[in-house]
Each structure stands twice: as structure tokens, then as C-alpha cells.
N, C-alpha and C positions, 0 to 999 in steps of 0.2 A: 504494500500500500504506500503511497505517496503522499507524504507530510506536505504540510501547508509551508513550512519553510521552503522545503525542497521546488515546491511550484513558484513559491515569490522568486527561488534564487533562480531558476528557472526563466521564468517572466521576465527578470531583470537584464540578462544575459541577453535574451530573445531581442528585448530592447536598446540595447546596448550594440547588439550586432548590425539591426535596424540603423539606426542611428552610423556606424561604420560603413554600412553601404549607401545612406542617404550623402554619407560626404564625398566617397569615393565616386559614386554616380554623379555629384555635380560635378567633379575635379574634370571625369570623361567627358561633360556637356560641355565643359570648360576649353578641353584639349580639341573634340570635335570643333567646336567654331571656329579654333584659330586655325586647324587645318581648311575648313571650311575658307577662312579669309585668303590663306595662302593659295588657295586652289585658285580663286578669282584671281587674285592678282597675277599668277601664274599664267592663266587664262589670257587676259587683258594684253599682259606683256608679249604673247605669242600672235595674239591675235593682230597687236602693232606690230609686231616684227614680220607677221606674213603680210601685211597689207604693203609696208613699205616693201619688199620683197617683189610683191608683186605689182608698186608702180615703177622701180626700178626694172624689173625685168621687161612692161609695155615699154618705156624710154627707150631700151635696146633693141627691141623689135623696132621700133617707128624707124629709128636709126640706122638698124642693119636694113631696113625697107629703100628708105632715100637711099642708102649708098646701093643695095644693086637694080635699083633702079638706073643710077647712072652707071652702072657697069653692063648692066645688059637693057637698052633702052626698048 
């Protein structure tokens, strides 16, 4: 049979654990966002790097266009 201490000490543990995961779950919610933020900005930065990328790359084309155009008329 299980004494009434044994349940309070029990309970209190139960609590106690509770309480251990409530902090260590926000730490994760905590850790998520800032990956979360890194991802975007990640994102963003790739996103300018191909756009520049790829008006650099039209430039060369127009360019390589006019020259063989004056090379094979």
C-alpha cells in the first residue's frame, strides 16, 4: 500500500520534473526561432546573390550579342 507521504513525495517530483521540461521546452522554442531567423536571413542573402548573378550574367549575354553580331553581320 502507498502512504500518503510517498504520493506527496511523488507528486512533488512529478512537479518538479514538469517544471524541468517547461524550461527546457522554452530554451528549444528559444533555439528554434533563432534558427528560424538564421534560415531567412540565409535565405534573403542567396536570394540577392542569385538575383545579382543573374543580372550580371543578362549584361554578358547583351554583350556577347553586340559583339557577334559585329562579327558575323
Amino acid at each position: 500500500m502507498v502512504s500518503i507521504s510517498d504520493s506527496v513525495a511523488s507528486q512533488r517530483e512529478a512537479e518538479e520534473r514538469a517544471g524541468t521540461l517547461a524550461k527546457h521546452n522554452k530554451q528549444l522554442e528559444k533555439e528554434l526561432h533563432d534558427v528560424d531567423q538564421m534560415a531567412l536571413a540565409v535565405e534573403a542573402e542567396c536570394n540577392s546573390t542569385i538575383k545579382e548573378s543573374s543580372a550580371r550574367a543578362e549584361k554578358y549575354q547583351v554583350r556577347m550579342k553586340f559583339f557577334m553580331e559585329k562579327i558575323i553581320p
